[in-house]
C-alpha positions as CSV (number, residue, x, y, z in Angstrom):
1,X,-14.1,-163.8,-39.3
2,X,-11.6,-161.5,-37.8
3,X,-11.8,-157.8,-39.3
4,X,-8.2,-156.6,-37.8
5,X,-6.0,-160.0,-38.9
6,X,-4.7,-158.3,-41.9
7,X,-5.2,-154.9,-42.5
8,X,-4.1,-154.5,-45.9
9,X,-6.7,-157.0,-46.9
10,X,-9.4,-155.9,-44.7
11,X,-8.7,-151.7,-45.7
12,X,-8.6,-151.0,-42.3
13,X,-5.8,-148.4,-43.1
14,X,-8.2,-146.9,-45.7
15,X,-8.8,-143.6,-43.5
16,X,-5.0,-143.2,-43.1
17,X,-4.1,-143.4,-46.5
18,X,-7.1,-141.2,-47.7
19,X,-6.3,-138.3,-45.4
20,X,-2.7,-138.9,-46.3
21,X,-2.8,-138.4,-50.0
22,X,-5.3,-136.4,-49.7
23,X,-2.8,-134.0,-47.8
24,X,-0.7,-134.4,-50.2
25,X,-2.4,-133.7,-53.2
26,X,-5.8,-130.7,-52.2
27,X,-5.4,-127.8,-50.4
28,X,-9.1,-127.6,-49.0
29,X,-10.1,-124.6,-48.3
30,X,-11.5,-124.5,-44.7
31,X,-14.8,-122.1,-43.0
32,X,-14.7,-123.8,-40.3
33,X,-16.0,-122.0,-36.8
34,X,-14.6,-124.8,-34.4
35,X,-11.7,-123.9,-32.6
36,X,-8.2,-125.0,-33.8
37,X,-6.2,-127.4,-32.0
38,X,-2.7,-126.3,-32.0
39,X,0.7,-127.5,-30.6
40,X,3.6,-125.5,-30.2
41,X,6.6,-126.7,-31.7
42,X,9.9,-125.5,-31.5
43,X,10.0,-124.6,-35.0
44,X,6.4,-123.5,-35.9
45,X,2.8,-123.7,-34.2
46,X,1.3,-126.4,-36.0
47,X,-3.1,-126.1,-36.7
48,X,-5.8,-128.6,-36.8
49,X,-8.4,-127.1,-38.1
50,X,-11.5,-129.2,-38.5
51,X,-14.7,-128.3,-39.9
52,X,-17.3,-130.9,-39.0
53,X,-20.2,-129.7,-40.5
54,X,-17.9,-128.9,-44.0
55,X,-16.5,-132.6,-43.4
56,X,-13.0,-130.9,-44.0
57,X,-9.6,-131.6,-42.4
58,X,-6.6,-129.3,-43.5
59,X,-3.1,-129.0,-41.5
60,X,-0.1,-127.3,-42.0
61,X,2.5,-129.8,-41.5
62,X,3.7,-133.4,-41.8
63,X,3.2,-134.2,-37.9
64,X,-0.2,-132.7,-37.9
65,X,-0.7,-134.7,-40.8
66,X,0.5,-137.9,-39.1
67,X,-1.5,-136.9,-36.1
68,X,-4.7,-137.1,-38.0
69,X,-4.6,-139.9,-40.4
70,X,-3.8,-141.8,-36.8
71,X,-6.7,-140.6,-35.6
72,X,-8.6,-141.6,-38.6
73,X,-7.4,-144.9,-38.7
74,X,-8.3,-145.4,-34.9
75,X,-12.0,-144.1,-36.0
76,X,-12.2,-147.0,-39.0
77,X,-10.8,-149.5,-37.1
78,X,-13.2,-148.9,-34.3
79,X,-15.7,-149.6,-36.9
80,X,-14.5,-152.6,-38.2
81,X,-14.4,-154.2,-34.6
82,X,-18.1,-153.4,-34.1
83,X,-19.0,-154.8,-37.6
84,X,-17.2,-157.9,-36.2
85,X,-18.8,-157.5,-32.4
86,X,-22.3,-157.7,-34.2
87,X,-21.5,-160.4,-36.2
88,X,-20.4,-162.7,-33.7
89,X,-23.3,-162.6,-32.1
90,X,-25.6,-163.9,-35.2
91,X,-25.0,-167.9,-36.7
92,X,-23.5,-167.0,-40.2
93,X,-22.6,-170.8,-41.2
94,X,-25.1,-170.6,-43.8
95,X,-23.7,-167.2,-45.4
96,X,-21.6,-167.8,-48.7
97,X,-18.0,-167.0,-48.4
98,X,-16.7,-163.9,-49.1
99,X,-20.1,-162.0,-48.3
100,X,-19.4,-160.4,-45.0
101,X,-16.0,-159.3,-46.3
102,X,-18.4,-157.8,-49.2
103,X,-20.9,-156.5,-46.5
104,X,-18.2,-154.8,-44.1
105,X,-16.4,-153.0,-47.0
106,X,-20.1,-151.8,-48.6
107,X,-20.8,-150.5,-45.3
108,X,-17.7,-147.8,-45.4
109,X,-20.0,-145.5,-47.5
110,X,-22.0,-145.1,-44.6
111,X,-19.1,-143.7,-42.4
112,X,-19.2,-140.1,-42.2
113,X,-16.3,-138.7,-44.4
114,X,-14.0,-136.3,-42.9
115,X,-11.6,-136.0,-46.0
116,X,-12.7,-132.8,-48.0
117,X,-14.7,-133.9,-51.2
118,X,-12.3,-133.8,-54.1
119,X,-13.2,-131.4,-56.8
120,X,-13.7,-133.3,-60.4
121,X,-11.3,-131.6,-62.3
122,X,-8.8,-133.2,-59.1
123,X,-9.6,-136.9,-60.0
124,X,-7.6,-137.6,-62.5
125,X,-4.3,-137.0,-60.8
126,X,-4.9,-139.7,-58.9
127,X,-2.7,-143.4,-60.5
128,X,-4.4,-146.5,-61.3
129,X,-0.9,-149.2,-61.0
130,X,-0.8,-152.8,-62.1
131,X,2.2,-154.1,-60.6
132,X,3.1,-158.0,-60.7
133,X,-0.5,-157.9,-62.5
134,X,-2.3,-156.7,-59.7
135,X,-4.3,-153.4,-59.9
136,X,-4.4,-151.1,-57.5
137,X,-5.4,-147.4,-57.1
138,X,-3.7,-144.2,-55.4
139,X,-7.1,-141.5,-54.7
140,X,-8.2,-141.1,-51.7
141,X,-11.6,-142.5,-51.5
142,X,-9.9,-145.9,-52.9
143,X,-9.0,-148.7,-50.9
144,X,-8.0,-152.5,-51.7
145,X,-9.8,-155.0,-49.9
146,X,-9.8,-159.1,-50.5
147,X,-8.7,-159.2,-53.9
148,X,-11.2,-156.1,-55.0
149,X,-10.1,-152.4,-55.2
150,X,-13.6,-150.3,-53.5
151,X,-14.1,-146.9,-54.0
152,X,-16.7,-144.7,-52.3
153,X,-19.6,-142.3,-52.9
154,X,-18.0,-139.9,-49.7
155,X,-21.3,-137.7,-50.0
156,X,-23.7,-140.9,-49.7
157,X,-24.1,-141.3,-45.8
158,X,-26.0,-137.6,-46.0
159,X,-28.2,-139.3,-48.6
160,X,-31.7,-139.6,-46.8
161,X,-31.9,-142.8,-48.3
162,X,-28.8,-144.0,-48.0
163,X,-28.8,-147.7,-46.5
164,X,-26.7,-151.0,-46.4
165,X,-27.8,-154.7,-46.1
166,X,-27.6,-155.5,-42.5
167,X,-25.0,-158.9,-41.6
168,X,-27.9,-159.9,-39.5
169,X,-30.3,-159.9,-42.1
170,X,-28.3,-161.5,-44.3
171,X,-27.8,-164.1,-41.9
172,X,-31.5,-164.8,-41.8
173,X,-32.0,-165.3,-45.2
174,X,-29.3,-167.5,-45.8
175,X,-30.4,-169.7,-43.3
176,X,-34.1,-169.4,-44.3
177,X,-32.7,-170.5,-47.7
178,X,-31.0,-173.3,-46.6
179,X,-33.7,-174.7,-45.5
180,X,-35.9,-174.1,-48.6
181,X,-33.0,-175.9,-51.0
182,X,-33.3,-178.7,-48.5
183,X,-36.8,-179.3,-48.6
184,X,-36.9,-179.9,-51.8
185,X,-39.0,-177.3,-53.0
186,X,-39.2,-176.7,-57.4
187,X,-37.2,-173.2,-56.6
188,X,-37.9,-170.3,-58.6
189,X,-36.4,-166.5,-58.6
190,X,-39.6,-165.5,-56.9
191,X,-38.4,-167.3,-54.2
192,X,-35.3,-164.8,-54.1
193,X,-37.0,-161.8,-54.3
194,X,-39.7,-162.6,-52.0
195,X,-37.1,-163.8,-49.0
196,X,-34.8,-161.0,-50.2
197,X,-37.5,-158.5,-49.6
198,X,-38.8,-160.2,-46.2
199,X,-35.6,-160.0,-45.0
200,X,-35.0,-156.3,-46.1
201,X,-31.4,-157.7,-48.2
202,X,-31.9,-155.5,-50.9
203,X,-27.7,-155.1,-52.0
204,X,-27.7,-155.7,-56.0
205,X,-25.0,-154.7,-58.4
206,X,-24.6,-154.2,-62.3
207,X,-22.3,-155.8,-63.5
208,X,-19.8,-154.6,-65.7
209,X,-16.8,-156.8,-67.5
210,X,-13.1,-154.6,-68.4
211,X,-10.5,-155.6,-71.1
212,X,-7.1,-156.2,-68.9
213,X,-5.6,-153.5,-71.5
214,X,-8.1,-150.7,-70.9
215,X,-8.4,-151.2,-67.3
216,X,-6.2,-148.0,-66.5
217,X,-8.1,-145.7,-68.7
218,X,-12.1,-147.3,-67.6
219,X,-11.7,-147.8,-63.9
220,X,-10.9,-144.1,-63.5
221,X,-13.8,-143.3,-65.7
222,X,-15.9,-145.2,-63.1
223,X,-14.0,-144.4,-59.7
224,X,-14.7,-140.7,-60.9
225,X,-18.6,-141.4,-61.8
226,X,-18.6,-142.7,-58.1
227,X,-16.8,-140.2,-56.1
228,X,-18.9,-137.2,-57.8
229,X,-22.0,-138.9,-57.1
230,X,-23.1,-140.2,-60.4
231,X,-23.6,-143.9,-60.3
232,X,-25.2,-146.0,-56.9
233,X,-22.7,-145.8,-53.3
234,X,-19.9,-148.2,-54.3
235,X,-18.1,-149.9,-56.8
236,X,-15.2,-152.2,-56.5
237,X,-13.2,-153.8,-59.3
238,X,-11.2,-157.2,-59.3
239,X,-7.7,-156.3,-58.6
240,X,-6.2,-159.7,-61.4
241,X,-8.1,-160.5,-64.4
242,X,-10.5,-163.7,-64.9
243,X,-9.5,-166.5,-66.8
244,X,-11.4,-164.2,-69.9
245,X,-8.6,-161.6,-69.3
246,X,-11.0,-159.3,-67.9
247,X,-11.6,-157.3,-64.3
248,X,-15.1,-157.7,-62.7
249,X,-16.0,-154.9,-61.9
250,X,-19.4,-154.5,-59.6
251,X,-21.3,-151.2,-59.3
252,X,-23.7,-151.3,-56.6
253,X,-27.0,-149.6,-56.1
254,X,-28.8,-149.9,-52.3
255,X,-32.5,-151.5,-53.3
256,X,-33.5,-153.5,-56.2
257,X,-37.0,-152.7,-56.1
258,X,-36.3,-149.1,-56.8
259,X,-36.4,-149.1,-60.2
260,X,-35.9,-146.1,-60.9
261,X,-32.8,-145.7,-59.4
262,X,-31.6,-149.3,-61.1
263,X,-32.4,-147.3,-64.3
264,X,-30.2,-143.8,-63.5
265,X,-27.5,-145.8,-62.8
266,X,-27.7,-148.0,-65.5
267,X,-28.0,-144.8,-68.1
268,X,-25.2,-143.1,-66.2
269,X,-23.2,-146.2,-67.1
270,X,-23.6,-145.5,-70.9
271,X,-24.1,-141.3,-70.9
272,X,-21.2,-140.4,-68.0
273,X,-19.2,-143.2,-68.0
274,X,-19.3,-144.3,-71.6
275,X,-19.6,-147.8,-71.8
276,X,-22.4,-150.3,-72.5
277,X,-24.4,-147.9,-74.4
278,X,-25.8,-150.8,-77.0
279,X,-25.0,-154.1,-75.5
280,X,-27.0,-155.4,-72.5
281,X,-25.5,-155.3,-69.2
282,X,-26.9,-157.4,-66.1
283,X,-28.0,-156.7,-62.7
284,X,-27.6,-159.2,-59.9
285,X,-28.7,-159.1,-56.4
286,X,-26.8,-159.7,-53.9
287,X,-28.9,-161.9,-52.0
């Protein structure tokens, strides 16, 4: 499990290419009281100005720009090799595949957001592409990760009940299960949810199925629902269609046994996003 081999894979250029386009596409207007970093330049004084408490960057030119999606980058990165420090340290041989990659990417919409929150009326200039027949998508708070395009809640981390699965937990109960498969034990989903809940892994996701030839006009609809806070703290989409023709597309909410939460999210699905409104839709933990 190495977080850095392949960073187009892993997203660990995600904070670069946010605060990037981002740049490029809103002019955030910043309070901010900290003091500007500036450099002078032989052609103009270029300005920092960050507002920490706003979670706003603006700059006024293309090396300031550079400057601070480097620093960005340095910041993710520096998360993804603690994600990977932690895990090391915890026997993950009985964790499915592809659920730590899952784990590390859920765990960006903890990460403090520094990119200015995009207004609504802003999200639709931002492309959803399907080039050689994979999908991929150009806003800010949009990365592709292991065959998934994520996108991000960036107000959740200020959400007092804002929480991830922990690898180490997840660790636990995989191995916990392992051993209850092996004993040979009639297995039922009580099982799940009581190991799920004794281990505090309380991930789940609805899941949600999109037509190859609709994906550029639904995925926005529920990137959007995302970013403005609508639906749970991530989503992420298939990037290539199943053998059905259709994108996966997982919306996540943080604890299956609040059920009233499983149930805003499920009506936002039908009210602001527009889909599902009569046919029945499924929730799956992630344990």
């Amino acid at each position: 499990f190495n977080t850095a081999s392949n960073p187009s894979k892993d997203g660990s250029n995600a904070a670069a290419l946010r605060a990037a386009r981002l740049q490029r596409f809103e002019n955030a207007a910043s309070s901010s009281t900290n003091k500007p970093t500036t450099r002078d330049t032989k052609k103009q004084k270029e300005v920092i100005e960050i507002d920490l408490d706003g979670d706003c960057v603006t700059s006024n030119s293309l090396e300031s720009d550079r400057a601070l999606a480097e620093r960005l980058q340095q910041e993710e990165m520096s998360a993804h090799r603690t994600f990977a420090e932690n895990a090391s340290q915890v026997d993950y041989s009985s964790v499915r595949p592809g659920v730590l990659g899952s784990l590390r990417d859920k765990h960006a919409a903890l990460q403090p957001d520094v990119t200015a929150q995009l207004s609504a009326s802003r999200n639709g200039v931002f492309a959803t592409h399907i080039r050689a027949g994979v999908l991929s998508d150009t806003h800010p708070q949009a990365w592709s990760s292991g065959g998934w395009v994520w996108v991000k809640n960036p107000q959740y981390a200020k959400d007092p009940k804002s929480r991830v699965d922990k690898e180490g937990n997840v660790a636990k109960m995989s191995s916990e299960w392992k051993r209850l498969v092996e004993s040979n034990v009639k297995i039922t989903h009580r099982h799940l949810i009581d190991l799920a809940t004794k281990h505090n892994v309380l991930d789940g996701k609805w899941l949600l199925y999109v037509k190859a030839e609709d994906i550029e006009t639904d995925w926005p609809k529920i990137r959007n629902a995302i970013i403005e806070g609508k639906l749970g703290s991530t989503a992420k989409i298939s990037d290539t269609p199943d053998e059905r023709g259709s994108h996966v597309v997982c919306i996540y909410c943080p604890n299956f046994l609040d059920k009233d939460d499983l149930l805003r999210v499920r009506r936002s699905i039908s009210n602001d996003v527009g889909m599902y409104k009569t046919s029945v839709l499924r929730f799956k933990l992630d344990a």
